[in-house]
N, C-alpha and C positions, 0 to 999 in steps of 0.2 A: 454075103449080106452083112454088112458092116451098120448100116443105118438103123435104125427104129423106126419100123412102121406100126400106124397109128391109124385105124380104120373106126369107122361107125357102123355099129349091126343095130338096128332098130333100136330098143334104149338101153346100147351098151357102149361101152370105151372099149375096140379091141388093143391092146399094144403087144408088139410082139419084136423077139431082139433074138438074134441066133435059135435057138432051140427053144425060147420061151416063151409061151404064149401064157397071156395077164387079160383076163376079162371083167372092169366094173362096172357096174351100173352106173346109170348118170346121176338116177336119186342118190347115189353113194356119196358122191361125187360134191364137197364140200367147199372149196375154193382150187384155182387154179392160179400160181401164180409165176414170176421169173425170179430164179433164185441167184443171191451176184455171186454168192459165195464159190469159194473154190471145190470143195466138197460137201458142199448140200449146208445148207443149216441146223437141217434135223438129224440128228445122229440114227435114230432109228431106224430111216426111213429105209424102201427098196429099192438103189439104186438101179436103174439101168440104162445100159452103155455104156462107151469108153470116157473117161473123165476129159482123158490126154487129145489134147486138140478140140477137144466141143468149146465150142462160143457160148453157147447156153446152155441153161441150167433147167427146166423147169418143173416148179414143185407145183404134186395133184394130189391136194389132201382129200381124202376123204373119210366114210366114219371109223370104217375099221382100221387103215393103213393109211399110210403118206408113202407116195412115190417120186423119185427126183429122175428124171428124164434127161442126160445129157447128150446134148445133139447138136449137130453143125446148125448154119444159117440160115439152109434152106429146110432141112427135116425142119427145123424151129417154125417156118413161116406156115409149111403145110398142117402142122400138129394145131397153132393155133385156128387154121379156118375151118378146120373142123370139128375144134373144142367151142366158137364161136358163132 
């Protein structure tokens, strides 16, 4: 399991990446955006997945934490029709 999968459970964001499962709320859940940067633009943030080879980047701020999501072309297109 190399991908990051990115599910919806009633009003939650699941994401989950090798052994890690991450559950936010959507009220959390503050902006969603595409980040161009090579390594995130938020130094803080919780990276997850592999940098090397993802096409996208995408950062999911919200109130407590910022998450940067690096994911190939098609993880990217599924993550957003279900952030959408």
């Amino acid at each position: 399991m190399l991908g990051i999968k990115v599910d919806k459970s009633e009003n939650k964001l699941v994401k989950r990446w090798q052994f890690t499962k991450v559950v936010v709320p959507f009220a959390d859940i503050v902006e969603v955006a595409f980040d161009p940067t090579y390594a995130g633009s938020d130094k803080t943030a919780i990276r997850i997945g592999i940098p090397y080879g993802a096409t996208n980047r995408l950062l999911i701020r919200t109130k407590i934490t910022n998450y940067i999501l690096f994911t190939t072309n098609a993880e990217f297109l599924e993550i957003k029709s279900i952030l959408l």
